[in-house]
PyMOL Python script that loads the backbone (N, CA, C, O; Angstrom):
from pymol import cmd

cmd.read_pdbstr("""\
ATOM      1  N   UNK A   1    -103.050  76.480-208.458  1.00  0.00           N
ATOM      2  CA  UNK A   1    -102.252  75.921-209.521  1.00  0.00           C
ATOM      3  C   UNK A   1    -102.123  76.967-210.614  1.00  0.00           C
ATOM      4  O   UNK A   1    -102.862  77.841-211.067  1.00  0.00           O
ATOM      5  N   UNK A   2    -100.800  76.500-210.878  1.00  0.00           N
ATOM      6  CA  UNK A   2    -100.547  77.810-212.226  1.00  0.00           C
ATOM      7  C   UNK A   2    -100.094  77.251-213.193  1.00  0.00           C
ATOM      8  O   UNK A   2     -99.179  76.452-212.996  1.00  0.00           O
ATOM      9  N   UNK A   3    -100.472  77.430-214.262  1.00  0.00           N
ATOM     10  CA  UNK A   3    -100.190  76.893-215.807  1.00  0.00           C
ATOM     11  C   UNK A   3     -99.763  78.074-216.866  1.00  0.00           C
ATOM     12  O   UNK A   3    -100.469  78.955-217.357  1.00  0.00           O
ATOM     13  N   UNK A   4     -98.239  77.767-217.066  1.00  0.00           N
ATOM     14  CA  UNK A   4     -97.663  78.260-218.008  1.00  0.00           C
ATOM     15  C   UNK A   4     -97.198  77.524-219.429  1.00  0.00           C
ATOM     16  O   UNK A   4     -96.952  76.327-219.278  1.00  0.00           O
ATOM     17  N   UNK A   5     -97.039  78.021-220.753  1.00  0.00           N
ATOM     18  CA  UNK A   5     -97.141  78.118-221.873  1.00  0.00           C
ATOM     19  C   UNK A   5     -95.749  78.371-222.588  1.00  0.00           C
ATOM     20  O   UNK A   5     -95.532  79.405-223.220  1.00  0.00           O
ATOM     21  N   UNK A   6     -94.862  77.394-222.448  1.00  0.00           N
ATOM     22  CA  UNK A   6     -93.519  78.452-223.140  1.00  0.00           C
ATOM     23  C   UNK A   6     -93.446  77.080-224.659  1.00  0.00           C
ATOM     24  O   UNK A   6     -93.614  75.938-225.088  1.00  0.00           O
ATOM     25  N   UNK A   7     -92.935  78.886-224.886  1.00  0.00           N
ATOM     26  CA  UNK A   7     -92.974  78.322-226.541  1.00  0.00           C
ATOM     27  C   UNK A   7     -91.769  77.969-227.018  1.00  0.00           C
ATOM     28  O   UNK A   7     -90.873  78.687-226.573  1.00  0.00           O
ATOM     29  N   UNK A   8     -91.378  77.043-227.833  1.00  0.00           N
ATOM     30  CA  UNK A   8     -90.155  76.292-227.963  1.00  0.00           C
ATOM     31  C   UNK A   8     -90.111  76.231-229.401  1.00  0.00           C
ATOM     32  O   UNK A   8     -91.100  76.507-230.081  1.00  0.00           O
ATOM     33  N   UNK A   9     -89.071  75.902-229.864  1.00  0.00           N
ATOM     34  CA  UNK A   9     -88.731  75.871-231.394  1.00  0.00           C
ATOM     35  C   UNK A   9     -89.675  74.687-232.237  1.00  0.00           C
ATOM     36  O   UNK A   9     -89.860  74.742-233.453  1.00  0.00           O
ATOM     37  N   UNK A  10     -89.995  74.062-231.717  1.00  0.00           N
ATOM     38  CA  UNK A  10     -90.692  72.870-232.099  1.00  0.00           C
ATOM     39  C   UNK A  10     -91.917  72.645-232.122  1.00  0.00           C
ATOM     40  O   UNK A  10     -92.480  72.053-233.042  1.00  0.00           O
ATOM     41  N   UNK A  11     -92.814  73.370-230.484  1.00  0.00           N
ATOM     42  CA  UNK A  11     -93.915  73.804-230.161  1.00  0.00           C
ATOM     43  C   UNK A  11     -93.904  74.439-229.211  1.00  0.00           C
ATOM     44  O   UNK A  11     -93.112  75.350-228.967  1.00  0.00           O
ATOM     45  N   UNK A  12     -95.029  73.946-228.345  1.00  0.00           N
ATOM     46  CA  UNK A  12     -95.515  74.443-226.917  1.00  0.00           C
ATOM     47  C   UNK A  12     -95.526  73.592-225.799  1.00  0.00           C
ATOM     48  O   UNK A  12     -96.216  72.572-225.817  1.00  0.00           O
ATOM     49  N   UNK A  13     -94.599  74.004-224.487  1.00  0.00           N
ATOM     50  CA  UNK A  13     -95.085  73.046-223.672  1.00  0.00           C
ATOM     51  C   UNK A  13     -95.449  73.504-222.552  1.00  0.00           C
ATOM     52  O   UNK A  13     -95.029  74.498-221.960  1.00  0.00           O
ATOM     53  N   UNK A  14     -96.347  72.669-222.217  1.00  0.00           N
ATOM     54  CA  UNK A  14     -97.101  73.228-220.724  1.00  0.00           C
ATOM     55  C   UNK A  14     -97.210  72.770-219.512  1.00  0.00           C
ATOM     56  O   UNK A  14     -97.728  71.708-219.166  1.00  0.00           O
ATOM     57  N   UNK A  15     -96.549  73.852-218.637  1.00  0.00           N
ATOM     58  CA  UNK A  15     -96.178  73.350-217.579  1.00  0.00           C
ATOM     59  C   UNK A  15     -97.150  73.685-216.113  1.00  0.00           C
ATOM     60  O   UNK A  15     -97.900  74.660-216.065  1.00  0.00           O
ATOM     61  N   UNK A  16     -96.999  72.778-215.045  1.00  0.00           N
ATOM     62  CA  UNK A  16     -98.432  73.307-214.146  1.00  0.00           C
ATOM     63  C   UNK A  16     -96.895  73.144-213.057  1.00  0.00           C
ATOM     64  O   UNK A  16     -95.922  72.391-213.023  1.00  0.00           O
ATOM     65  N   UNK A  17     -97.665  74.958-211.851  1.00  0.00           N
ATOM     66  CA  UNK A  17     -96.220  75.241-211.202  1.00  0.00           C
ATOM     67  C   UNK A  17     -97.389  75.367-209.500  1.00  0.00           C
ATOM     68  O   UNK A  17     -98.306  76.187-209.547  1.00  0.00           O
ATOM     69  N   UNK A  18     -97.258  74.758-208.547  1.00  0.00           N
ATOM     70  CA  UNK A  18     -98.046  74.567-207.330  1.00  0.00           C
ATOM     71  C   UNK A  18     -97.033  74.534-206.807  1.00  0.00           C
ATOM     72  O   UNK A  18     -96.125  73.754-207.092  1.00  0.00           O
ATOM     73  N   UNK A  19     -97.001  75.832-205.485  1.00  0.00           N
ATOM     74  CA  UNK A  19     -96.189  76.520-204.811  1.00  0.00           C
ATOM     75  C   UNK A  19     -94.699  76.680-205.221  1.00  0.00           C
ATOM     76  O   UNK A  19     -93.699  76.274-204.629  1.00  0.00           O
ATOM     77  N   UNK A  20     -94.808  77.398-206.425  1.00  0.00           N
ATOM     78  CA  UNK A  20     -93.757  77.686-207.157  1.00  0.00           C
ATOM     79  C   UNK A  20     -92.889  76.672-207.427  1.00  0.00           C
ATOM     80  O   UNK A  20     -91.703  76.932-207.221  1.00  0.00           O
ATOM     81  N   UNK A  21     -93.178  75.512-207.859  1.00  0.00           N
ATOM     82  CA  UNK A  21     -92.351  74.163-207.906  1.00  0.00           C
ATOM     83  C   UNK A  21     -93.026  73.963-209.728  1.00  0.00           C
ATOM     84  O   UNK A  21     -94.182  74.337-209.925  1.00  0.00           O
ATOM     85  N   UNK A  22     -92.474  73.565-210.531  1.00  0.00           N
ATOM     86  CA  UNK A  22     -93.141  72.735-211.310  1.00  0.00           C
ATOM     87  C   UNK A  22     -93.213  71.764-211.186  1.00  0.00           C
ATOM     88  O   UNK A  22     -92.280  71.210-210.606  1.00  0.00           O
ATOM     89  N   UNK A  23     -94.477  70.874-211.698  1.00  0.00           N
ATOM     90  CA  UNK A  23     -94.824  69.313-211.369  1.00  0.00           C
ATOM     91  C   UNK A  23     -94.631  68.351-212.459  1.00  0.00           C
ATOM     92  O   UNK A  23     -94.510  69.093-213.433  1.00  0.00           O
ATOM     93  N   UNK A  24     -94.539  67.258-212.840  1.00  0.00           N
ATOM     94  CA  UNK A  24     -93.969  66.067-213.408  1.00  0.00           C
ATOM     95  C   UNK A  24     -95.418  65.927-213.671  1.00  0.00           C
ATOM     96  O   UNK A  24     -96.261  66.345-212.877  1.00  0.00           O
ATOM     97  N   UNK A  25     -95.832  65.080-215.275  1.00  0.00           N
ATOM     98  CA  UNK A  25     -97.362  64.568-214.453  1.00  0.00           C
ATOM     99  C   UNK A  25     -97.771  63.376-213.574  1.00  0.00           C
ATOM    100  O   UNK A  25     -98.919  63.102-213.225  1.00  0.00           O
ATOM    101  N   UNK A  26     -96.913  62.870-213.344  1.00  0.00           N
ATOM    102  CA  UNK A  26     -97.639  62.214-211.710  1.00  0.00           C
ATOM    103  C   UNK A  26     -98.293  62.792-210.603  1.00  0.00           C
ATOM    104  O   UNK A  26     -99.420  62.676-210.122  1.00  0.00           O
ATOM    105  N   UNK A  27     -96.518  63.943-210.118  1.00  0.00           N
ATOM    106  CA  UNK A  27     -96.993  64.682-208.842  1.00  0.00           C
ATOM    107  C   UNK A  27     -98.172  65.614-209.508  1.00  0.00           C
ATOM    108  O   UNK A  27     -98.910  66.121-208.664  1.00  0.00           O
ATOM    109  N   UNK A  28     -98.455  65.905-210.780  1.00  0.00           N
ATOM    110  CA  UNK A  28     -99.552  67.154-211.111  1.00  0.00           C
ATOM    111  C   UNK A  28    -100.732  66.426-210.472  1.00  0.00           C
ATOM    112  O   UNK A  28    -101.411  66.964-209.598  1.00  0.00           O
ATOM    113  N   UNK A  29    -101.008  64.943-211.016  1.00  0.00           N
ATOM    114  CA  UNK A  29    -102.611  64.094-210.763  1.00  0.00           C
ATOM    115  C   UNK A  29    -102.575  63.573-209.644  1.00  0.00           C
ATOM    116  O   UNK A  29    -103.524  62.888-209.262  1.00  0.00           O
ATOM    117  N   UNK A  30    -101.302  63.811-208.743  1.00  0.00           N
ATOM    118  CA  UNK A  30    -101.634  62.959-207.239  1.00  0.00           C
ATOM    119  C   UNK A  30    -101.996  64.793-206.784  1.00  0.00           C
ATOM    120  O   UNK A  30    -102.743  65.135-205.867  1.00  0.00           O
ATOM    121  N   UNK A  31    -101.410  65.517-207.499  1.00  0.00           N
ATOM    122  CA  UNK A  31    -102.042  67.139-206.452  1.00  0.00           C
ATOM    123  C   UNK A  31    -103.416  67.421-206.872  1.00  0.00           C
ATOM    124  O   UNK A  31    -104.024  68.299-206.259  1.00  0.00           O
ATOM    125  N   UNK A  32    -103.887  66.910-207.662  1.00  0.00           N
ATOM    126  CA  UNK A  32    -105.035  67.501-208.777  1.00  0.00           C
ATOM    127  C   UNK A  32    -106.245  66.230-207.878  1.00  0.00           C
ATOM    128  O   UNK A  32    -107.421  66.576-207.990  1.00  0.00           O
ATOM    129  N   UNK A  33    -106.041  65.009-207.134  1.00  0.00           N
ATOM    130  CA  UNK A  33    -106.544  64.075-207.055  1.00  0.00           C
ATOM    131  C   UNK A  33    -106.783  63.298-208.217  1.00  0.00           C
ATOM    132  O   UNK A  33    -108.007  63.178-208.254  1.00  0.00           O
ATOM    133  N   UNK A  34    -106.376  62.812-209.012  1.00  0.00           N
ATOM    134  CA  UNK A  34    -106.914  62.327-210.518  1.00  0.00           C
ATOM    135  C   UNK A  34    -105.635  61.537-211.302  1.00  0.00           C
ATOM    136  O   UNK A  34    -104.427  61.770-211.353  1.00  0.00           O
ATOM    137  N   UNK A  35    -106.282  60.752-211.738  1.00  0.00           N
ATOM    138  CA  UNK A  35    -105.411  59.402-212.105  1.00  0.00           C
ATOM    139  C   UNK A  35    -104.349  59.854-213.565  1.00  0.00           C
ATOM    140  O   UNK A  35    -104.932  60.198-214.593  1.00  0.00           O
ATOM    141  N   UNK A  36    -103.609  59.835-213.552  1.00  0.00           N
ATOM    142  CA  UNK A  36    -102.436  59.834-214.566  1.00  0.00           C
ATOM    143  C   UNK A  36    -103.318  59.710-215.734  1.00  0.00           C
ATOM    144  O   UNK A  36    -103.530  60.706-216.426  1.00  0.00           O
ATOM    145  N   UNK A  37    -103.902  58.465-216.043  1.00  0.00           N
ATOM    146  CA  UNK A  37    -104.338  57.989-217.178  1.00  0.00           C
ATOM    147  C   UNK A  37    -105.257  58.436-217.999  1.00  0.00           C
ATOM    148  O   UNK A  37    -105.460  58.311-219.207  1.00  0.00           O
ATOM    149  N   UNK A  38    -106.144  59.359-216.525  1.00  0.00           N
ATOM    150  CA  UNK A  38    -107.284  60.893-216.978  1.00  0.00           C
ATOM    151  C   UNK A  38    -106.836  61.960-217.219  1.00  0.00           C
ATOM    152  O   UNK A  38    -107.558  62.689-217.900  1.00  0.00           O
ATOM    153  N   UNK A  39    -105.705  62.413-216.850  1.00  0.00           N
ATOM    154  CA  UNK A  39    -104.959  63.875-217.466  1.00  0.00           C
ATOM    155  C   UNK A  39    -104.427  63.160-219.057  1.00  0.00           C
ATOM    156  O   UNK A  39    -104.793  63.674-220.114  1.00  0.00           O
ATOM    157  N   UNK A  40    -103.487  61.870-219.015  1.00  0.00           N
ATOM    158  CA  UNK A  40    -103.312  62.006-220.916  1.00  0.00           C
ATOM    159  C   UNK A  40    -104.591  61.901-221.349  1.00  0.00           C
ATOM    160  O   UNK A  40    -104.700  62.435-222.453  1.00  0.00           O
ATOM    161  N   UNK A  41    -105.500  61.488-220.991  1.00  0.00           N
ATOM    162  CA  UNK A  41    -106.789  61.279-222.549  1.00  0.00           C
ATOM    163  C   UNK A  41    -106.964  62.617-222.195  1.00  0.00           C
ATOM    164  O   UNK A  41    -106.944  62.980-223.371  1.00  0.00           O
ATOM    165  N   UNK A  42    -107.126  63.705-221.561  1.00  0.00           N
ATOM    166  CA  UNK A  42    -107.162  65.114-221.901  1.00  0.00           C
ATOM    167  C   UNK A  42    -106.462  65.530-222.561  1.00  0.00           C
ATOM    168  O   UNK A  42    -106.993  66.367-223.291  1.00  0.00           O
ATOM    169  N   UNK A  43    -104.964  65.333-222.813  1.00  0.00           N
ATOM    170  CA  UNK A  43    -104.020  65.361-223.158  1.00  0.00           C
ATOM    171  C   UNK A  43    -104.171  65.124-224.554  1.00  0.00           C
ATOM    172  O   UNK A  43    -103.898  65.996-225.379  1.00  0.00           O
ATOM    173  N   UNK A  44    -104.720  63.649-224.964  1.00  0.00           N
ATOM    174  CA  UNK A  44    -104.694  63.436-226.241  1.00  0.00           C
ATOM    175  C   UNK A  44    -105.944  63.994-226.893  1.00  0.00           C
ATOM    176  O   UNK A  44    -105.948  64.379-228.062  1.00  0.00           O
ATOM    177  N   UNK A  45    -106.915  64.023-226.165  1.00  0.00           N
ATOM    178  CA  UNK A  45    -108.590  65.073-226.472  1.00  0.00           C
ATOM    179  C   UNK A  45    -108.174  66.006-227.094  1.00  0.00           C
ATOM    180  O   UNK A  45    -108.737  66.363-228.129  1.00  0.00           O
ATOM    181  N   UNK A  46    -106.866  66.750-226.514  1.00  0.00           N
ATOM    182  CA  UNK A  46    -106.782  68.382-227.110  1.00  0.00           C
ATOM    183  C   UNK A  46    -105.359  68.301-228.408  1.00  0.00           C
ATOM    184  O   UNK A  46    -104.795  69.286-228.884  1.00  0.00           O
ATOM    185  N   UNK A  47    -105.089  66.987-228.701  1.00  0.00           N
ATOM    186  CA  UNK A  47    -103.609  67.040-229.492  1.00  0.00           C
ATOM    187  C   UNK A  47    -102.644  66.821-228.781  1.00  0.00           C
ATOM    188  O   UNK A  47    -101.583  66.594-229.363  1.00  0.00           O
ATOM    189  N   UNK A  48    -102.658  66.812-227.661  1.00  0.00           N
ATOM    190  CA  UNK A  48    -101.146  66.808-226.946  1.00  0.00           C
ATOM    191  C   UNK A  48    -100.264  65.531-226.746  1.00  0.00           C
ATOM    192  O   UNK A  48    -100.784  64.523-227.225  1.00  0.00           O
ATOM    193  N   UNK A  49     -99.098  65.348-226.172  1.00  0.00           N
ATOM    194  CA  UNK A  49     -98.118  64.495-226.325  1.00  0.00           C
ATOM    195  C   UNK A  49     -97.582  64.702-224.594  1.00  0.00           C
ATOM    196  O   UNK A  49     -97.727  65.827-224.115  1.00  0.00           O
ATOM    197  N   UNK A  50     -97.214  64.030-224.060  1.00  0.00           N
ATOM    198  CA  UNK A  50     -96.398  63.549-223.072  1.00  0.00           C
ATOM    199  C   UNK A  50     -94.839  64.034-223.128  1.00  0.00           C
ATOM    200  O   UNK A  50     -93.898  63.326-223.486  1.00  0.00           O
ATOM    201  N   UNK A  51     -94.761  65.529-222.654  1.00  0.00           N
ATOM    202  CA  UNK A  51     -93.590  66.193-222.326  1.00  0.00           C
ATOM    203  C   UNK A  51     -92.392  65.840-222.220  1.00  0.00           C
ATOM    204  O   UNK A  51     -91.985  65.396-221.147  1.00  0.00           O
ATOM    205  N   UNK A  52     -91.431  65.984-223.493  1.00  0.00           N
ATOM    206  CA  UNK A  52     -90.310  65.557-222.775  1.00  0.00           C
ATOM    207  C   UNK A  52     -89.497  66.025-221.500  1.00  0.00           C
ATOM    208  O   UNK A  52     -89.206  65.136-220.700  1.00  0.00           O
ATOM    209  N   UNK A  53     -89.133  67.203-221.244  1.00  0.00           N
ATOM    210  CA  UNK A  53     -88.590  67.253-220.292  1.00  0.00           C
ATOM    211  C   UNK A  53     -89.618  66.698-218.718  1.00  0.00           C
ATOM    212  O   UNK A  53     -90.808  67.006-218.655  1.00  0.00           O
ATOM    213  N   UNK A  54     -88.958  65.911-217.611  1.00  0.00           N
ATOM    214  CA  UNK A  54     -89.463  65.307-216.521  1.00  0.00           C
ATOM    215  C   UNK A  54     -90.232  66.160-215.869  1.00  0.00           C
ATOM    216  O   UNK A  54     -91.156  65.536-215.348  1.00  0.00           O
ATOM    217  N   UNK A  55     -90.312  67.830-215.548  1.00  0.00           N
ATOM    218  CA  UNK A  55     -90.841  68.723-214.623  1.00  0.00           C
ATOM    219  C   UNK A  55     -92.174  69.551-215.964  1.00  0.00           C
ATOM    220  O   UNK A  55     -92.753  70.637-215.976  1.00  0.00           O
ATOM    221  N   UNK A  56     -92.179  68.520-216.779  1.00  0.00           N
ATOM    222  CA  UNK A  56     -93.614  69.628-217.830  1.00  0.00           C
ATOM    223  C   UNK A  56     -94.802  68.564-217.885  1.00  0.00           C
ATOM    224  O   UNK A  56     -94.537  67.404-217.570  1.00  0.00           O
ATOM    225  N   UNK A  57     -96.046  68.889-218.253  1.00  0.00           N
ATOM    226  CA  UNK A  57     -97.029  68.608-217.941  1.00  0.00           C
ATOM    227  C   UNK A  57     -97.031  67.483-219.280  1.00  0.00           C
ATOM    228  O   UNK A  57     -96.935  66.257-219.340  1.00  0.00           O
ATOM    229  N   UNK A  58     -97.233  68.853-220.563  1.00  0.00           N
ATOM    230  CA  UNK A  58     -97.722  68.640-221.587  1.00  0.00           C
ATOM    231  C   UNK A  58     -96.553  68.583-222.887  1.00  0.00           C
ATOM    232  O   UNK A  58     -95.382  68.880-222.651  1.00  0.00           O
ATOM    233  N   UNK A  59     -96.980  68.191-224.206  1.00  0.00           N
ATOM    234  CA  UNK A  59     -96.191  68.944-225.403  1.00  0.00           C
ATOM    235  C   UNK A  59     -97.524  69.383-226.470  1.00  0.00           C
ATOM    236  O   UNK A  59     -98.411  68.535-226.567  1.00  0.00           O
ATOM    237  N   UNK A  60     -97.652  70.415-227.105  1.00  0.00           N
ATOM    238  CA  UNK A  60     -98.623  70.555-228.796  1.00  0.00           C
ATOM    239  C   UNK A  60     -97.954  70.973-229.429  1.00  0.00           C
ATOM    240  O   UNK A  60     -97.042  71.625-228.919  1.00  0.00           O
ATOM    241  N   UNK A  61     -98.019  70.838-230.956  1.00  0.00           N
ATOM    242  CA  UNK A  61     -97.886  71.518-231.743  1.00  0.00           C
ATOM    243  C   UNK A  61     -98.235  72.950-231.694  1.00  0.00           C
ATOM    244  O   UNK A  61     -97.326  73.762-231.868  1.00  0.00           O
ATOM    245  N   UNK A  62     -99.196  73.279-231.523  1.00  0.00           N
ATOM    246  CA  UNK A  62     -99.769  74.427-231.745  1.00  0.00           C
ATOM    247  C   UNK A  62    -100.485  75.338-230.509  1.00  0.00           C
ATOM    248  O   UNK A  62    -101.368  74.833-229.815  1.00  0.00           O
ATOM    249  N   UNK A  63    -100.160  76.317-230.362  1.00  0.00           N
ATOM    250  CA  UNK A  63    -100.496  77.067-229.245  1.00  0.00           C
ATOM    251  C   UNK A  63    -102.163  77.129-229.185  1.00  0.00           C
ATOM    252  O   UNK A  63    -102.599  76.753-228.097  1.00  0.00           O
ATOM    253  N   UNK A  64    -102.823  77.393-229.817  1.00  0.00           N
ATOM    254  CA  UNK A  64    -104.303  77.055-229.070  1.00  0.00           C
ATOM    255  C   UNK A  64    -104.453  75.617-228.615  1.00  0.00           C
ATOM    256  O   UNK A  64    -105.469  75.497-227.931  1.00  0.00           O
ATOM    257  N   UNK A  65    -103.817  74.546-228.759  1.00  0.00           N
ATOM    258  CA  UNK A  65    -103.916  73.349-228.596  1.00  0.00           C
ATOM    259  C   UNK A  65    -103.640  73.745-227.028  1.00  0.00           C
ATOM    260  O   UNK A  65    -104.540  73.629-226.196  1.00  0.00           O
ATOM    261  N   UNK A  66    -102.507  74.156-226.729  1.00  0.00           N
ATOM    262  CA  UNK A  66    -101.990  73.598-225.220  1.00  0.00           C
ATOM    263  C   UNK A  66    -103.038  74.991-224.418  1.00  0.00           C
ATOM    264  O   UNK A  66    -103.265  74.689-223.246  1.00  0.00           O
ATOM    265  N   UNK A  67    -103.611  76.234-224.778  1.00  0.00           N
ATOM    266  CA  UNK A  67    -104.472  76.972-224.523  1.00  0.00           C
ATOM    267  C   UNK A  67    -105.585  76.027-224.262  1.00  0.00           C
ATOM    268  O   UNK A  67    -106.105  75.911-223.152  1.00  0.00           O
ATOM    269  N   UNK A  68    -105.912  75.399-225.245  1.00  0.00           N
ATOM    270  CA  UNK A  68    -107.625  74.328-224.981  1.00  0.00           C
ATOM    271  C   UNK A  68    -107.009  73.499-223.562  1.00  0.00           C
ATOM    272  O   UNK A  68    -107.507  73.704-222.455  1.00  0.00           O
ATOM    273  N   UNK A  69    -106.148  72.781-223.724  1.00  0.00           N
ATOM    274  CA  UNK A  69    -105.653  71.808-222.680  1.00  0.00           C
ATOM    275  C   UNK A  69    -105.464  72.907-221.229  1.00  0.00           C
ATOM    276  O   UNK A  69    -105.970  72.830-220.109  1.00  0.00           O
ATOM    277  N   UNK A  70    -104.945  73.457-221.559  1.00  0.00           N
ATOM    278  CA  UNK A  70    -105.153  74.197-219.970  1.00  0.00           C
ATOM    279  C   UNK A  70    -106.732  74.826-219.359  1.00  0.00           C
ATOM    280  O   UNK A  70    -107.307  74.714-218.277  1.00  0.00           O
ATOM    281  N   UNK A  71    -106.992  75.369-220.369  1.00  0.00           N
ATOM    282  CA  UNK A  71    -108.502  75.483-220.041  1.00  0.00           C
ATOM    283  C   UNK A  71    -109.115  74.577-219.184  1.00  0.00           C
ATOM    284  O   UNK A  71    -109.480  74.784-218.027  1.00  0.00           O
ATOM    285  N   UNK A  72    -109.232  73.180-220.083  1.00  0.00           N
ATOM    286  CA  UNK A  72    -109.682  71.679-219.599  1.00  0.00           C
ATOM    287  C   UNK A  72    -109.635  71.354-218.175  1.00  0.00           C
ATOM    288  O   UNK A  72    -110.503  70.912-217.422  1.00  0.00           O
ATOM    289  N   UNK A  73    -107.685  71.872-217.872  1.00  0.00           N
ATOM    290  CA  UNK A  73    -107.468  71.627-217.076  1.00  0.00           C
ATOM    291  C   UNK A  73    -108.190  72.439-215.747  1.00  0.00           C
ATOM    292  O   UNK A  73    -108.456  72.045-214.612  1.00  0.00           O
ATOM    293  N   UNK A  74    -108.339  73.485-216.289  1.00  0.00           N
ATOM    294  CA  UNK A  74    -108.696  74.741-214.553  1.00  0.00           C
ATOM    295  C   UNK A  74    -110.029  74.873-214.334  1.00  0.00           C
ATOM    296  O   UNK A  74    -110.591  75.731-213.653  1.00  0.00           O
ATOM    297  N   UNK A  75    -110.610  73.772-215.089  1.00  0.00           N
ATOM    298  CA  UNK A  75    -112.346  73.588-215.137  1.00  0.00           C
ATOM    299  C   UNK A  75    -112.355  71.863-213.978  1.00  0.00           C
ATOM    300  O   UNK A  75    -113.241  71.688-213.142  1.00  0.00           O
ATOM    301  N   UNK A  76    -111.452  71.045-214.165  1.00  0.00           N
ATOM    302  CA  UNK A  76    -111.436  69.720-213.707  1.00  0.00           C
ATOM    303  C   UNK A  76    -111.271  70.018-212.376  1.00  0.00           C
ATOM    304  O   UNK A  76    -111.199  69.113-211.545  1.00  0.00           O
TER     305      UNK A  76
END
""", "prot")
cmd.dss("prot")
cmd.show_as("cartoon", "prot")
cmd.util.cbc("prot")
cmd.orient("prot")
């Protein structure tokens, strides 16, 4: 799994890309084994928000925010 960071006028959003596809977070926690409802409270643990666009993981304000959240993530 690969987790990228693009930065947007507004913030940061973060996206997780498994075999060069990006994932929605459903397909991310049915690939990850792990329930939807356990990636947002990580999500909200680190500041984050529920991505608008359909193929992104995450949204933060602030770039160490979605840095902590990916971390989180490649430890789970």
């Amino acid at each position: 799994m690969i987790y990228k960071i693009n930065s947007e006028a507004v913030g940061f959003i973060v996206y997780a890309l498994h075999l060069g596809e990006k994932l929605s977070l459903g397909e991310f926690a049915e690939t990850k084994e792990m329930d939807v409802l356990q990636v947002v409270k990580l999500m909200a643990s680190e500041g984050g928000f529920q991505a608008e666009p359909k193929d992104a993981l995450a949204f933060f304000l602030f770039e160490d925010r979605a840095k902590a959240f990916v971390n989180v993530l490649q430890v789970v």
